[in-house]
TINU-591844 format. One record per residue (C-alpha): residue number from 0; x, z, y. Coordinates in pm, 1 decimal. Layout:
BEGIN
NUM;X;Z;Y
...
END
This chain:
BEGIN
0;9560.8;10178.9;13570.4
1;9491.1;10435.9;13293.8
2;9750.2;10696.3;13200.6
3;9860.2;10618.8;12853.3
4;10050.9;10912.8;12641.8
5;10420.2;10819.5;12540.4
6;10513.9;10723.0;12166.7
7;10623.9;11027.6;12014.5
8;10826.4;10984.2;11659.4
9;10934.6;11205.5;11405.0
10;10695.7;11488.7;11474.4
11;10643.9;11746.1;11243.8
12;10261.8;11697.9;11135.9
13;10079.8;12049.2;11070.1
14;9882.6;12105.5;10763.4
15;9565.5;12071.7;10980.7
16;9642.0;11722.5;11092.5
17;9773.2;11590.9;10708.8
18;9483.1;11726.3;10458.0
19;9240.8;11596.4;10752.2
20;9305.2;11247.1;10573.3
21;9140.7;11382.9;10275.9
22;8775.7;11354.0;10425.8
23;8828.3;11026.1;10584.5
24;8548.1;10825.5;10509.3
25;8593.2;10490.0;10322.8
26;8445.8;10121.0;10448.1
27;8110.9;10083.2;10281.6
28;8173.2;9888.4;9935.3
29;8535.7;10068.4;9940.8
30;8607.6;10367.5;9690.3
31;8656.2;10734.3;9842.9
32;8991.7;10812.4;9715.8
33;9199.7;10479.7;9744.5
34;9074.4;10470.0;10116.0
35;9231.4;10787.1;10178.9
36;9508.3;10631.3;10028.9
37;9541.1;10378.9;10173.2
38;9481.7;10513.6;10534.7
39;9679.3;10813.6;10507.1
40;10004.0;10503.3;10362.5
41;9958.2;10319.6;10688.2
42;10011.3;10607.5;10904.2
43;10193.7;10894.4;10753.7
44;10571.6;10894.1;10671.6
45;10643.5;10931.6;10291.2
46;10737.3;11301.5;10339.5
47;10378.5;11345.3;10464.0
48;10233.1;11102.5;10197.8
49;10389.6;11357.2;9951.5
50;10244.7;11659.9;10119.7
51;9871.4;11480.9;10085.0
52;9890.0;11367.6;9734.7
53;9975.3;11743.8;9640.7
54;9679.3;11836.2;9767.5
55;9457.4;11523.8;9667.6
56;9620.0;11533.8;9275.1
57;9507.9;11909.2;9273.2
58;9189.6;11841.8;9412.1
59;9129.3;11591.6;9108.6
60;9071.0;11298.3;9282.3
61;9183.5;10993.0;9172.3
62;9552.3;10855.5;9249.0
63;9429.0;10538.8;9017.5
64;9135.2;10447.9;9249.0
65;9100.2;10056.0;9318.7
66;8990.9;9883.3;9613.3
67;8693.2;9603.4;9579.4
68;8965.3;9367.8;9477.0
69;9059.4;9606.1;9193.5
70;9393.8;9716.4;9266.2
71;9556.8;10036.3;9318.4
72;9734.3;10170.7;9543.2
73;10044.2;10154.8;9404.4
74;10005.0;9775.2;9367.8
75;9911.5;9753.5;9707.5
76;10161.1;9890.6;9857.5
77;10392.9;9697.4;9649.5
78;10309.9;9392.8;9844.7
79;10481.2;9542.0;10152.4
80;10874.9;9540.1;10006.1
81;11032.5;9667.1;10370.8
82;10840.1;9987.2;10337.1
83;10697.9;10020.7;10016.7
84;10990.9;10205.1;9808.9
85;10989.6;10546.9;9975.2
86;10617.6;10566.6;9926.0
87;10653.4;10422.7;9533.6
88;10884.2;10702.8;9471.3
89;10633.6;10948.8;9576.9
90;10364.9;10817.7;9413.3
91;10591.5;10802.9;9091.1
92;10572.9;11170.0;9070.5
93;10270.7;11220.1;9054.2
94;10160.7;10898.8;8838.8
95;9965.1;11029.2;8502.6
END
């Protein structure tokens, strides 16, 4: 039987382990910056989310990035309505 590590929740995430997101590399056909996204909405909390978009809006990447079926990430995440508000704030703020 393998030795499995227990769930841990509500860590504080360093700095390190956030921005790390930020050279994640897309699926091929799938644009840079909404697959950072988009990976870093499906595991980070929206405190965390926050933290990476500071760093991704000052990088000048694009927050309006589209995935092969054109939408954004804000739409996308829109789809998912028990989640989704949290991270729709953040992304509000830093909206163009």
């Amino acid at each position: 039987m393998a030795v499995s590590q227990p769930a841990t929740f509500n860590e504080e995430w360093p700095d390190s382990r956030v921005f790390a997101y930020l050279n994640h590399l897309p699926p091929h056909g799938t644009d840079a910056d909404f697959s950072v996204l988009y990976t870093a909405f499906k595991h980070m909390r929206p405190y965390d989310f926050e933290r990476l978009l500071t760093r991704f809006v000052a990088d000048g990447r694009n927050i309006n990035a589209t995935n092969p079926q054109g939408q954004t990430i804000h739409e996308v995440i829109a789809q998912y309505p028990s989640q989704s508000q949290p991270f729709l704030d953040v992304l509000s703020r830093f909206a163009a």
